[in-house]
mmCIF file as gemmi writes it, N, C-alpha and C atoms, coordinates in Angstrom:
data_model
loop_
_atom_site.group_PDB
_atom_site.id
_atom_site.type_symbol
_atom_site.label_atom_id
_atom_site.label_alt_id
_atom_site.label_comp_id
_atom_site.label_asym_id
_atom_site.label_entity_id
_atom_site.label_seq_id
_atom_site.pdbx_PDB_ins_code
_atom_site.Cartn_x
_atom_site.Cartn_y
_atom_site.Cartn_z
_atom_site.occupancy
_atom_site.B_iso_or_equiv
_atom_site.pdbx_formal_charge
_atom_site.auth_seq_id
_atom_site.auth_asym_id
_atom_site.pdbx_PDB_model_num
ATOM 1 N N . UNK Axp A 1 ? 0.848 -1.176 0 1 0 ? 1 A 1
ATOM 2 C CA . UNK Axp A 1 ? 0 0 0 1 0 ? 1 A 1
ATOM 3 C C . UNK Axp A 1 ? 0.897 1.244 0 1 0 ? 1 A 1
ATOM 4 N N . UNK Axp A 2 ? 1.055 1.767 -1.078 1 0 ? 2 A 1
ATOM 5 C CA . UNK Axp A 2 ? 2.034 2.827 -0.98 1 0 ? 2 A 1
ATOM 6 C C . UNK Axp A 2 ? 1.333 4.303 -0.362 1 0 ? 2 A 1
ATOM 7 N N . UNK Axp A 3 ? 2.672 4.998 0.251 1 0 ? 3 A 1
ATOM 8 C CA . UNK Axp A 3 ? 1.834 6.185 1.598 1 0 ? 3 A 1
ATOM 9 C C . UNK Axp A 3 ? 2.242 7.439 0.688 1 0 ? 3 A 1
ATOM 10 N N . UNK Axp A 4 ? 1.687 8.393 1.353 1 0 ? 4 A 1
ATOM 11 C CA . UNK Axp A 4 ? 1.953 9.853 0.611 1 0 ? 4 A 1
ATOM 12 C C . UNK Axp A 4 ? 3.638 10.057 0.361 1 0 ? 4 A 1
ATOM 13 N N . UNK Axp A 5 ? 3.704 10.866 -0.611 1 0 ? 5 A 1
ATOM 14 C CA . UNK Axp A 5 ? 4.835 11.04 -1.32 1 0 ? 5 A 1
ATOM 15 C C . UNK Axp A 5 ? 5.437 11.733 -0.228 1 0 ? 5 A 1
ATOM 16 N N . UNK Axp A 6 ? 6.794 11.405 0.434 1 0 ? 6 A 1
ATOM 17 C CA . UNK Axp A 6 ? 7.273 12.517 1.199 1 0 ? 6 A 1
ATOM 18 C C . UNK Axp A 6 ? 7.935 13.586 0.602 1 0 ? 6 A 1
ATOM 19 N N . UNK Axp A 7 ? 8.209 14.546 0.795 1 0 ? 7 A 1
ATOM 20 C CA . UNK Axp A 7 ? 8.859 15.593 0.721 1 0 ? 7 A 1
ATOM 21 C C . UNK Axp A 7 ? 10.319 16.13 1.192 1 0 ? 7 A 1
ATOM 22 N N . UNK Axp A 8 ? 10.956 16.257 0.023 1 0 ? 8 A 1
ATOM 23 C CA . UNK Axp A 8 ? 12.462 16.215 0.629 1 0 ? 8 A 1
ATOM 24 C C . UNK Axp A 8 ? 12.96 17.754 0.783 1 0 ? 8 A 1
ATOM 25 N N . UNK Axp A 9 ? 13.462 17.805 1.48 1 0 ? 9 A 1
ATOM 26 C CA . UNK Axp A 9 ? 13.912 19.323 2.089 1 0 ? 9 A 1
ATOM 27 C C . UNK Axp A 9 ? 15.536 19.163 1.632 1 0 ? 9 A 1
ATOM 28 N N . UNK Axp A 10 ? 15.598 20.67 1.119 1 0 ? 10 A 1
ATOM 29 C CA . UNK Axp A 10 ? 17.047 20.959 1.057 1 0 ? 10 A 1
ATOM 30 C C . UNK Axp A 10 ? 17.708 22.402 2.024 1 0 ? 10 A 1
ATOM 31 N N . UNK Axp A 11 ? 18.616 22.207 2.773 1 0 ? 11 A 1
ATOM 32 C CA . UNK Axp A 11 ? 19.243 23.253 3.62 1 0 ? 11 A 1
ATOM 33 C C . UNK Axp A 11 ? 19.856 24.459 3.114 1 0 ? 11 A 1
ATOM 34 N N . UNK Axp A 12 ? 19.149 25.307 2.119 1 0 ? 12 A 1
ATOM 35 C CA . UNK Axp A 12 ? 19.659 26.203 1.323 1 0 ? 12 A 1
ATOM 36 C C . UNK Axp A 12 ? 19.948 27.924 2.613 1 0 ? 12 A 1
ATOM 37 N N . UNK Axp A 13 ? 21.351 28.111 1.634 1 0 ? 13 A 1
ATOM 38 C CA . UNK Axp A 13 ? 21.769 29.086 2.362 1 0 ? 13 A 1
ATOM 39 C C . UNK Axp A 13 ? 21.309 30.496 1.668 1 0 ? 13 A 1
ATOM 40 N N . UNK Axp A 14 ? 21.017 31.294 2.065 1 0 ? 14 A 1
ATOM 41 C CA . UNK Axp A 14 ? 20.29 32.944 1.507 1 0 ? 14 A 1
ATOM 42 C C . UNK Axp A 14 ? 21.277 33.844 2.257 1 0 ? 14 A 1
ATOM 43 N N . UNK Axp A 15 ? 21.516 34.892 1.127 1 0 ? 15 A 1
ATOM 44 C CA . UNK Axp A 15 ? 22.117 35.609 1.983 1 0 ? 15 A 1
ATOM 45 C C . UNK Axp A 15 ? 20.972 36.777 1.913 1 0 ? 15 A 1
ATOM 46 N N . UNK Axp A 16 ? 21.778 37.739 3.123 1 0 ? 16 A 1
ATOM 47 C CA . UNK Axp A 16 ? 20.442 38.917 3.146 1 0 ? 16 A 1
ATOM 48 C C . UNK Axp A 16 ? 21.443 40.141 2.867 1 0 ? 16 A 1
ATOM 49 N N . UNK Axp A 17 ? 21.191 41.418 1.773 1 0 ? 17 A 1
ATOM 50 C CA . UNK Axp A 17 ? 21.604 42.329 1.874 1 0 ? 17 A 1
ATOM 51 C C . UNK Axp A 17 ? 21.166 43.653 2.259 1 0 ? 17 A 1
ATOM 52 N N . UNK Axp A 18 ? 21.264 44.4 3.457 1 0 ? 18 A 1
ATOM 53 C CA . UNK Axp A 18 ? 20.533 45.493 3.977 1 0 ? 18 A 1
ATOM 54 C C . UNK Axp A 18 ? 21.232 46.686 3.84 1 0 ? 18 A 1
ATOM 55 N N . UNK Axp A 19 ? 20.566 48.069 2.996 1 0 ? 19 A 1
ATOM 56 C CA . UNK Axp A 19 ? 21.53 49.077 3.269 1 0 ? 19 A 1
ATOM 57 C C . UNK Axp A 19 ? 21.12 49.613 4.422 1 0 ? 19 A 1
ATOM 58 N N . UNK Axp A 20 ? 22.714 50.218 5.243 1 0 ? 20 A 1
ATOM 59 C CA . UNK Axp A 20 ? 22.303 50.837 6.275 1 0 ? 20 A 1
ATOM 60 C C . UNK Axp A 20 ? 22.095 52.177 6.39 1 0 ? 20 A 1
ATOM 61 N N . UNK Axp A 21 ? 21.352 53.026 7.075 1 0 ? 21 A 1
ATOM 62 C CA . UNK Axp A 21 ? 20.908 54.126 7.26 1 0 ? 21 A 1
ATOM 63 C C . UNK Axp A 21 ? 22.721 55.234 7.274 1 0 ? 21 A 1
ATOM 64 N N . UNK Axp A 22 ? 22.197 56.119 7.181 1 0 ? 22 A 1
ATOM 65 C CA . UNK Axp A 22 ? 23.825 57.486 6.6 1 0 ? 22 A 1
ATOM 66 C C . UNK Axp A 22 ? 24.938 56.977 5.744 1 0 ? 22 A 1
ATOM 67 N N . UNK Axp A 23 ? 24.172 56.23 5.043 1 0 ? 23 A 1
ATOM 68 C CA . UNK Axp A 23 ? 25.481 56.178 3.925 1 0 ? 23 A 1
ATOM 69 C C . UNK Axp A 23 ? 26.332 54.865 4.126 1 0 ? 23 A 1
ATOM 70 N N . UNK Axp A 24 ? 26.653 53.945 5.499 1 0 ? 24 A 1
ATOM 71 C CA . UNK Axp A 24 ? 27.359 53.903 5.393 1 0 ? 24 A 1
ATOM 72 C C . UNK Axp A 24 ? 27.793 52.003 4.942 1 0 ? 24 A 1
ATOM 73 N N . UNK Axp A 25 ? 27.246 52.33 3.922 1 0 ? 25 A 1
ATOM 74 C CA . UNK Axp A 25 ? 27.631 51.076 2.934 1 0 ? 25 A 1
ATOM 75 C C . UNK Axp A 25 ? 26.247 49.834 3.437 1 0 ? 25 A 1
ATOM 76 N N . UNK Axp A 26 ? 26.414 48.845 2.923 1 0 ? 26 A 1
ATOM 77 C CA . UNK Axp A 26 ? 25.435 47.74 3.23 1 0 ? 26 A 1
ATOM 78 C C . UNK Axp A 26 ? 26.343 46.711 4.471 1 0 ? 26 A 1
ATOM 79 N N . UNK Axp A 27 ? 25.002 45.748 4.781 1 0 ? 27 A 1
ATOM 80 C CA . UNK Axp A 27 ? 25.341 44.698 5.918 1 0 ? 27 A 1
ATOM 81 C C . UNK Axp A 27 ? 24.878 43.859 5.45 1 0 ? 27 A 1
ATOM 82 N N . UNK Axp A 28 ? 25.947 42.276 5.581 1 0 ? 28 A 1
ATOM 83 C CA . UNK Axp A 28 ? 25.133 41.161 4.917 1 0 ? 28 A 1
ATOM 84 C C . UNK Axp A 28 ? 25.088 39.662 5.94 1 0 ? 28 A 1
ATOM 85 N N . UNK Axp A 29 ? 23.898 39.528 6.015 1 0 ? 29 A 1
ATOM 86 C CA . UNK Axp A 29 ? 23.66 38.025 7.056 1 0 ? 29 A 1
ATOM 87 C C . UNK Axp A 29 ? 23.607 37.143 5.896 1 0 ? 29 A 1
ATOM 88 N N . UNK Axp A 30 ? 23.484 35.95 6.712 1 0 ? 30 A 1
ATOM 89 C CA . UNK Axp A 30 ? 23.289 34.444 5.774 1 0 ? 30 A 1
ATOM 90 C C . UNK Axp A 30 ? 22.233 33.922 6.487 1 0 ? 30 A 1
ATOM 91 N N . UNK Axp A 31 ? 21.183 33.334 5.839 1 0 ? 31 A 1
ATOM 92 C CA . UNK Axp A 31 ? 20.406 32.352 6.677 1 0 ? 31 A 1
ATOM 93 C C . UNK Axp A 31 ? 20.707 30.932 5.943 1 0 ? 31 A 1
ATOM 94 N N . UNK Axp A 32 ? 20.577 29.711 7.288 1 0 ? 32 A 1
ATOM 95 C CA . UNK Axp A 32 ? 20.639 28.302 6.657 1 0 ? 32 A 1
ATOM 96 C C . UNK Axp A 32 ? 18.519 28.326 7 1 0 ? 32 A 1
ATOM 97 N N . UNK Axp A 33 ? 18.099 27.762 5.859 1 0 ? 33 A 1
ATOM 98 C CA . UNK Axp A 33 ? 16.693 27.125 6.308 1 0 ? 33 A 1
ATOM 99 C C . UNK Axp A 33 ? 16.461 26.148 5.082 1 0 ? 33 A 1
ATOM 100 N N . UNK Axp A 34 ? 15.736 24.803 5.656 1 0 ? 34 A 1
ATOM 101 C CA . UNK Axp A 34 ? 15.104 24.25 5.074 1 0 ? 34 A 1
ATOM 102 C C . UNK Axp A 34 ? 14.258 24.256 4.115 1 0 ? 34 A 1
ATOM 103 N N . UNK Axp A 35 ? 13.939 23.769 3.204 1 0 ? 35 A 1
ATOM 104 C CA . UNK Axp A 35 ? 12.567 23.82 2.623 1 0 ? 35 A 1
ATOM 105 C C . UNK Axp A 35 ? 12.707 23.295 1.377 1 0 ? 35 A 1
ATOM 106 N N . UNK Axp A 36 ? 11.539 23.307 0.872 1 0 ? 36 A 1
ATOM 107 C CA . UNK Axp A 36 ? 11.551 21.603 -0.602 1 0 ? 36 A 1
ATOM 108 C C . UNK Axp A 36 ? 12.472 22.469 -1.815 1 0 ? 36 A 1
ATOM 109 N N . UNK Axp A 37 ? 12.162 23.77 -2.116 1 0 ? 37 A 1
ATOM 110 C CA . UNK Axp A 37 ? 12.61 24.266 -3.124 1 0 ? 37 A 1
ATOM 111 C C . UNK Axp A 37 ? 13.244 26.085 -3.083 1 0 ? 37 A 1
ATOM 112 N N . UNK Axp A 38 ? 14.342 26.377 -3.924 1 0 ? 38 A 1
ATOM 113 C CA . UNK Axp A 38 ? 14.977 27.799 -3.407 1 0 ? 38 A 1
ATOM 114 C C . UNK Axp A 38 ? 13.841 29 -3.345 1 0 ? 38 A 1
ATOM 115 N N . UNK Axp A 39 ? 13.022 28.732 -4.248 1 0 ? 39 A 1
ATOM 116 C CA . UNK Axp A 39 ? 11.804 29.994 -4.049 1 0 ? 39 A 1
ATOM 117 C C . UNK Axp A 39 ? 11.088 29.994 -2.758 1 0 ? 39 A 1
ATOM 118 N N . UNK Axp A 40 ? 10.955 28.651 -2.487 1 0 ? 40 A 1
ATOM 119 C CA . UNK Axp A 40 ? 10.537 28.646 -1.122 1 0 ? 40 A 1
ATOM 120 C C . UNK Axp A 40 ? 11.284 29.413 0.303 1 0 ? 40 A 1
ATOM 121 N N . UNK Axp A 41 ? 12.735 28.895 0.393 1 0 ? 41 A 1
ATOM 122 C CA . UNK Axp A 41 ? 13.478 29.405 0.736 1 0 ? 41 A 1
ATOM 123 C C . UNK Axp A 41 ? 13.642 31.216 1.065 1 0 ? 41 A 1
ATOM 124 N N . UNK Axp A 42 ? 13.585 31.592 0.177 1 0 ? 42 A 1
ATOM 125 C CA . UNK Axp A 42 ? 13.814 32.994 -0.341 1 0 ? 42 A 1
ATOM 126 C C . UNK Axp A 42 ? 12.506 33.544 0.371 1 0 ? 42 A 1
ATOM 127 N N . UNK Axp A 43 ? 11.019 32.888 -0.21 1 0 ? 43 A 1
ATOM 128 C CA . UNK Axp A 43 ? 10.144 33.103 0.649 1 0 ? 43 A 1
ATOM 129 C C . UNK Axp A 43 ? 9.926 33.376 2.43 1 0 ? 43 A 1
ATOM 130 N N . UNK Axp A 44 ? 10.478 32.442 3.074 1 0 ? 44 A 1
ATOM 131 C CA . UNK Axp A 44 ? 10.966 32.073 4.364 1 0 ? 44 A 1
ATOM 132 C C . UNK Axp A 44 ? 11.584 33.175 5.013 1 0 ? 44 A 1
ATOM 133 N N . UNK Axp A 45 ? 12.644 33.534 4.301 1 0 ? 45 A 1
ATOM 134 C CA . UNK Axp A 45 ? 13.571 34.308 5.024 1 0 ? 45 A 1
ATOM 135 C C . UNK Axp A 45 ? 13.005 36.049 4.611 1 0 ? 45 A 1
ATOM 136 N N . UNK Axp A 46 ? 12.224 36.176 3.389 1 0 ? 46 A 1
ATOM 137 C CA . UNK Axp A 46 ? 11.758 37.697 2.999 1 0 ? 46 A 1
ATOM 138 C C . UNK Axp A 46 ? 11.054 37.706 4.329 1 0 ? 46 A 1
ATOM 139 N N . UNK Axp A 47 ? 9.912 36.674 4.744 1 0 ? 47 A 1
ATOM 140 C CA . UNK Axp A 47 ? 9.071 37.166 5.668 1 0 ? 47 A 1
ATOM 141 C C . UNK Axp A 47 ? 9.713 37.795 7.176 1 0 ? 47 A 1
ATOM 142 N N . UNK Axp A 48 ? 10.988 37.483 7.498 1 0 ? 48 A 1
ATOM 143 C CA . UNK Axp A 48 ? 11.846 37.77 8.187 1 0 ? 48 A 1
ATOM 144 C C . UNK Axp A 48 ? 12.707 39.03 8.364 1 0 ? 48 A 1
ATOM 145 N N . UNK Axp A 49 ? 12.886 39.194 7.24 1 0 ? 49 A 1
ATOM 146 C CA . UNK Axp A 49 ? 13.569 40.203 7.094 1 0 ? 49 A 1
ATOM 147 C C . UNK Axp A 49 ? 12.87 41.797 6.076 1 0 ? 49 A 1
ATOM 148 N N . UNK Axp A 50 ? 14.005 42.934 6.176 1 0 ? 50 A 1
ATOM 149 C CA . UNK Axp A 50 ? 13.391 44.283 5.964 1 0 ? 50 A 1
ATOM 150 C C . UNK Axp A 50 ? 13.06 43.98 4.103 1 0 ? 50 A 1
ATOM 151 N N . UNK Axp A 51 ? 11.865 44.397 3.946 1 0 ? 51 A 1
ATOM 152 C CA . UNK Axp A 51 ? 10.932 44.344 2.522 1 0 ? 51 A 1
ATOM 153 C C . UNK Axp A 51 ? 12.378 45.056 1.42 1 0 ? 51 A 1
ATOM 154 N N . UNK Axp A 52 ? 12.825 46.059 1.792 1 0 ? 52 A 1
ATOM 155 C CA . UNK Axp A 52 ? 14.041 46.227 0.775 1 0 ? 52 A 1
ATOM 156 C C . UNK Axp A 52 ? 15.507 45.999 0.555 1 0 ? 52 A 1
ATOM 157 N N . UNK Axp A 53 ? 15.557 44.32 1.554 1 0 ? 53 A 1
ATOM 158 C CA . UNK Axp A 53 ? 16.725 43.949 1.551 1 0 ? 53 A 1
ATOM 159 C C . UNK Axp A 53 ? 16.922 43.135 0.137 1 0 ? 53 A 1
ATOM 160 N N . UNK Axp A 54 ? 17.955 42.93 -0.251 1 0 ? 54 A 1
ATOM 161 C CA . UNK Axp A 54 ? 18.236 42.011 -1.71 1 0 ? 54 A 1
ATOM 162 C C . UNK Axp A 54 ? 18.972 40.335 -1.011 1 0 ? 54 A 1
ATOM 163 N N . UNK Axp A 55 ? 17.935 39.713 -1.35 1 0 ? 55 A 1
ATOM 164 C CA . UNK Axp A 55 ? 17.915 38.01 -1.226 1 0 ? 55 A 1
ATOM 165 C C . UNK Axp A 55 ? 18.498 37.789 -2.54 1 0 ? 55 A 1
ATOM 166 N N . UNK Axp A 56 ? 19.193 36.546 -1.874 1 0 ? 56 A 1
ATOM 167 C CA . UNK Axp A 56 ? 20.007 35.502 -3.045 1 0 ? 56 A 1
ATOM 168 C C . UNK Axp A 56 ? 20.099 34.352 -2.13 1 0 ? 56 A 1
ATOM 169 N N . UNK Axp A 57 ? 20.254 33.251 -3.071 1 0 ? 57 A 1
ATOM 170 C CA . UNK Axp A 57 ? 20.382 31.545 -3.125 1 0 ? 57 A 1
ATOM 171 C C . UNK Axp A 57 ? 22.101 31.701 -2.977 1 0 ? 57 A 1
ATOM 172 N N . UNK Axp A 58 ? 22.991 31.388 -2.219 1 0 ? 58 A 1
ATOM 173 C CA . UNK Axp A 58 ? 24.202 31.463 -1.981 1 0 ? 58 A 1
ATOM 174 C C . UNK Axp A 58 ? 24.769 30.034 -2.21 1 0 ? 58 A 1
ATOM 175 N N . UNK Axp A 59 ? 24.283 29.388 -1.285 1 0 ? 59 A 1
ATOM 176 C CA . UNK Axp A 59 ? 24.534 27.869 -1.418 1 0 ? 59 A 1
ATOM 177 C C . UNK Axp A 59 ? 23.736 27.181 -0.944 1 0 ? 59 A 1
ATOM 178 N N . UNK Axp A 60 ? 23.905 25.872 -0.506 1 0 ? 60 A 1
ATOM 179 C CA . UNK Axp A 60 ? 23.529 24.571 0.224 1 0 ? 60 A 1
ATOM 180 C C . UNK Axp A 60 ? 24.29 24.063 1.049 1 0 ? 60 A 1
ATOM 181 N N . UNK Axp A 61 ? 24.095 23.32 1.896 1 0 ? 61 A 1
ATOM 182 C CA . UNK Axp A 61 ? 24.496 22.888 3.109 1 0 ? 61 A 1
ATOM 183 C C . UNK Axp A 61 ? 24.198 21.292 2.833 1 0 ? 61 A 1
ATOM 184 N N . UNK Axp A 62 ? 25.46 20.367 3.675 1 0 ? 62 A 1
ATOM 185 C CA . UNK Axp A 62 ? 24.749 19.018 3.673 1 0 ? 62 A 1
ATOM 186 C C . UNK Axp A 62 ? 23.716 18.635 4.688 1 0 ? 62 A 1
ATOM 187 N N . UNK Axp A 63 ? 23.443 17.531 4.466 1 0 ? 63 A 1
ATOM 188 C CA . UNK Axp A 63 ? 22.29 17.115 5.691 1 0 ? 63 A 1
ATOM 189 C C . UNK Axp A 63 ? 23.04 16.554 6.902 1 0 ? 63 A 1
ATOM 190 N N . UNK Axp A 64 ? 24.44 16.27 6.698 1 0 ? 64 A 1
ATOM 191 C CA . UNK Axp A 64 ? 25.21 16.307 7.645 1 0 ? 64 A 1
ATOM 192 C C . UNK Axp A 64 ? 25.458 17.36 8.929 1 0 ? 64 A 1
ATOM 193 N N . UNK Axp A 65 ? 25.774 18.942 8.09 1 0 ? 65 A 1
ATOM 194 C CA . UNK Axp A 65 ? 25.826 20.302 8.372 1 0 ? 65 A 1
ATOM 195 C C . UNK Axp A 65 ? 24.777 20.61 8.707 1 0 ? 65 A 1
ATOM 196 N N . UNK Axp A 66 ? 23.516 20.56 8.515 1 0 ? 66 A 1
ATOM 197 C CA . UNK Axp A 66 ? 21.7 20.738 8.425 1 0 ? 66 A 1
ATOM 198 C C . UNK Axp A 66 ? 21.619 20.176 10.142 1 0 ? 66 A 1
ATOM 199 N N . UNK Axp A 67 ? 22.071 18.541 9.661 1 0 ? 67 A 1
ATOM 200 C CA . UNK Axp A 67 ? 21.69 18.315 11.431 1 0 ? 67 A 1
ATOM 201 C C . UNK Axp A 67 ? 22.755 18.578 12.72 1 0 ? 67 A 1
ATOM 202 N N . UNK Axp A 68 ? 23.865 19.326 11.876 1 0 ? 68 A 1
ATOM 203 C CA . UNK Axp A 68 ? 24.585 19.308 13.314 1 0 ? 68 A 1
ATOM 204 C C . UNK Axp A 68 ? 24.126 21.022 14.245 1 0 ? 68 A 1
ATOM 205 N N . UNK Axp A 69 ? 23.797 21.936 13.01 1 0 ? 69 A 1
ATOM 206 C CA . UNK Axp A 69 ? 23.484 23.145 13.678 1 0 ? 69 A 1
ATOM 207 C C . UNK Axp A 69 ? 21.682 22.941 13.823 1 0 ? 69 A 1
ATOM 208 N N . UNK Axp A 70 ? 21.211 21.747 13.891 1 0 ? 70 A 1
ATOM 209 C CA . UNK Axp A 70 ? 19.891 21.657 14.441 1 0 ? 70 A 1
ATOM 210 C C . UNK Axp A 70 ? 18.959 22.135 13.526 1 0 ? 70 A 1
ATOM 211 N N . UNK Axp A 71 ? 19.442 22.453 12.308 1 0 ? 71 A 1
ATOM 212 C CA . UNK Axp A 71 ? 17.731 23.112 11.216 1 0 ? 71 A 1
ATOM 213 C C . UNK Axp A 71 ? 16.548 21.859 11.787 1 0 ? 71 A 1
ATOM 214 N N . UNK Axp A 72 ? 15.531 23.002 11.967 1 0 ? 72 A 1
ATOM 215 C CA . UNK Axp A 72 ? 14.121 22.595 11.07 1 0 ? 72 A 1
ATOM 216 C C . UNK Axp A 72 ? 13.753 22.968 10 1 0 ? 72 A 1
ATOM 217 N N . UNK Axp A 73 ? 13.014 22.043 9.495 1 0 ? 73 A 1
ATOM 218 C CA . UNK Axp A 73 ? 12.003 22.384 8.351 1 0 ? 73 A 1
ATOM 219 C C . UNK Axp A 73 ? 11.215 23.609 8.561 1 0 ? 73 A 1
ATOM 220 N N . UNK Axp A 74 ? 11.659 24.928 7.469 1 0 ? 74 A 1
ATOM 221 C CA . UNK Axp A 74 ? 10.743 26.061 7.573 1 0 ? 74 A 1
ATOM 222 C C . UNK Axp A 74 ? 11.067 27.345 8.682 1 0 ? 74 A 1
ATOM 223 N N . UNK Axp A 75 ? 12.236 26.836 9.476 1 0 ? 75 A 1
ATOM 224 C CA . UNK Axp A 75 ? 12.604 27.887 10.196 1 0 ? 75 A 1
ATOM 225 C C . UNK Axp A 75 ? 13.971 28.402 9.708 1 0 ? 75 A 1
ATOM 226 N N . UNK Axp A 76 ? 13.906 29.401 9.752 1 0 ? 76 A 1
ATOM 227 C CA . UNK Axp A 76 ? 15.42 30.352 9.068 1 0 ? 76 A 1
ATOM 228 C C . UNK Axp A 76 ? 16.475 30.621 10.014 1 0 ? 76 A 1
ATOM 229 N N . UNK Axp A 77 ? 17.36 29.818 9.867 1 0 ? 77 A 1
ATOM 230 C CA . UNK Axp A 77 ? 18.401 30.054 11.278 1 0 ? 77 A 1
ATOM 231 C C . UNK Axp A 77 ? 19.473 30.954 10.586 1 0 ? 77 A 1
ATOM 232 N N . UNK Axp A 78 ? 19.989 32.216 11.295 1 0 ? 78 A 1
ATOM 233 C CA . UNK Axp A 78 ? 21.17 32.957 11.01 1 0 ? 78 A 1
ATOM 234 C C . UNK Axp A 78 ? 22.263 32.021 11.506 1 0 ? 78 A 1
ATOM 235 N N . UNK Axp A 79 ? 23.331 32.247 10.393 1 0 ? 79 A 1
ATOM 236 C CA . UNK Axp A 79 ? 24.209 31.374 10.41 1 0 ? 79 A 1
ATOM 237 C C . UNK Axp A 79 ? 25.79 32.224 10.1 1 0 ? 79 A 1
């Protein structure tokens, strides 16, 4: 009896770019978060962060790396 299709999560890394207030150049975080696909991702972490920061897909992480800094599925950990 075959069961619902699971869903595989990948540990994609985003970076976040924020300019800062007087000029004085930008600040950039990384988030590691889970999730099935990079749009998703990107999704995740916009809701998090300031509406006119510039998101990007940076990398991936293994599931090795994923479980040693503890990701869940869907939560955006700064990394």
């Amino acid at each position: 009896m075959p069961g619902r299709p699971r869903r595989r999560y990948t540990a994609f890394l985003v970076s976040v770019a924020a300019e800062r207030s007087r000029g004085n150049g930008a600040s950039t975080l990384v988030y590691a978060v889970m999730k099935p696909g990079p749009e998703e991702a990107l999704e995740a972490v916009r809701a998090r962060v300031d509406s006119r920061a510039a998101l990007a897909i940076v990398g991936s992480l293994s599931a090795r790396i994923a479980k040693a800094l503890k990701l869940k599925p869907d939560e955006p950990h700064p990394v």
